[in-house]
C-alpha positions in Angstrom: -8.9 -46.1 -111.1 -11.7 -48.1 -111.3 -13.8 -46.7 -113.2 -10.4 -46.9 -115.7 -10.4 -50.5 -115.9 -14.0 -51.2 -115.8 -13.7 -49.1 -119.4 -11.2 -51.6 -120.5 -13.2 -54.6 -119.6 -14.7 -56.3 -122.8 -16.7 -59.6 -122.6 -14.2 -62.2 -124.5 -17.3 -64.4 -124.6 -19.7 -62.4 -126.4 -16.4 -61.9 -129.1 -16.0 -65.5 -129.1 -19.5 -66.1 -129.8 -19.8 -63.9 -132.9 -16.1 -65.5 -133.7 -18.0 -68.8 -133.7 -21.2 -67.6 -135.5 -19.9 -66.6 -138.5 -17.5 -69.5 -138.9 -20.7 -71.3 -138.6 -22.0 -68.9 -141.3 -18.9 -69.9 -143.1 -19.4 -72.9 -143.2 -23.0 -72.7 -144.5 -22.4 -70.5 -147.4 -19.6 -72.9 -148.7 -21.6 -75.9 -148.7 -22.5 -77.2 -151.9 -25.3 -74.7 -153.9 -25.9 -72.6 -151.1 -23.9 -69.8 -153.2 -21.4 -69.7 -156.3 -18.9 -67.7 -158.2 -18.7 -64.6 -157.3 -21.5 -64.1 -154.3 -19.4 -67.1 -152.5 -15.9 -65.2 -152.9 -17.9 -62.2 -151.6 -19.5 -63.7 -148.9 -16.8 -66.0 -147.7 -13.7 -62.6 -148.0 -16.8 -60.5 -146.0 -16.8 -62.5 -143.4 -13.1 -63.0 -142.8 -12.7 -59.1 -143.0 -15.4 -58.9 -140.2 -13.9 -61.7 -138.3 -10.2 -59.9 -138.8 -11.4 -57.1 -137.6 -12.8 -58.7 -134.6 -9.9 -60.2 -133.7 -7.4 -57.4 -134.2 -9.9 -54.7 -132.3 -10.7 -56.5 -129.5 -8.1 -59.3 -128.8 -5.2 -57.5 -130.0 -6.5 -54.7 -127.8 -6.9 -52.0 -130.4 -9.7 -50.1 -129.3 -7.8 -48.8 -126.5 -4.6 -47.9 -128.5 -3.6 -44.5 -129.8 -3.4 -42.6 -132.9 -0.1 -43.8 -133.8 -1.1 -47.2 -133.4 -4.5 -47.0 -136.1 -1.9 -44.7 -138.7 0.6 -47.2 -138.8 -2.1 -50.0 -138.9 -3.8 -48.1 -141.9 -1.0 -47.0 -143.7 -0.1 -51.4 -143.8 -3.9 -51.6 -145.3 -3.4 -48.8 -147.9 0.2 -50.5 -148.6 -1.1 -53.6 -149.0 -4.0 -53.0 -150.9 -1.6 -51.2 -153.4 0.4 -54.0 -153.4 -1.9 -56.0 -154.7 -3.4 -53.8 -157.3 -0.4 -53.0 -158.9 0.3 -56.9 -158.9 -3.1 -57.8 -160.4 -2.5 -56.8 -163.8 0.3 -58.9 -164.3 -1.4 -61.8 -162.8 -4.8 -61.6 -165.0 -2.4 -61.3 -168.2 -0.2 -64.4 -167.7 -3.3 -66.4 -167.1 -2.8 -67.4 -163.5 -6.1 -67.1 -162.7 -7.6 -68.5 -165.7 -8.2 -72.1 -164.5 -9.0 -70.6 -160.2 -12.0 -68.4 -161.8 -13.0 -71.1 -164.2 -13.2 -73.4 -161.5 -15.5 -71.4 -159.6 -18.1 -70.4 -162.3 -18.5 -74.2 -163.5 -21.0 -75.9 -161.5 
């Protein structure tokens, strides 16, 4: 039994800490010229995925879940994503992004 639980003990702190660091790191690549365009969309969405992921794995508990649990989690993601891709093409063709991206390549 204890050796049960001392496999489910995870150190909130140390996840808190990197939870903390890379807002910091955030927060340094959106200040003015560290990055722009597209390296500060990729920087900025990498570092939410990693922070999501975090959060769902070890606050949510889902390390210690099932099978059942990472399919229906997965299955979401590839819904999702799909979602989204079938949206894009509309969305690029009535111009909706026309003025975000502009905004984002003009220094």
């Amino acid at each position: 039994m204890a050796q049960a639980q001392e496999a489910h003990r995870v150190n909130v702190f140390v996840i808190f800490g990197w939870l903390v660091a890379l807002t910091g790191a955030e927060l340094y690549i959106a200040s003015d010229g560290v990055m722009t365009g597209t390296a500060l969309v990729l920087g900025l969405v990498g570092s939410a995925l990693v922070k999501a992921a975090l959060v769902a794995i070890y606050f949510m508990h889902l390390k210690f879940e099932g099978v059942l649990i990472w399919t229906m989690m997965i299955a979401s993601l590839v819904i999702g994503i799909a979602f989204i891709l079938v949206l894009f093409p509309d969305l690029v063709q009535d111009g909706y992004w026309k003025g975000f991206i502009s905004h984002l390549y003009h220094d």
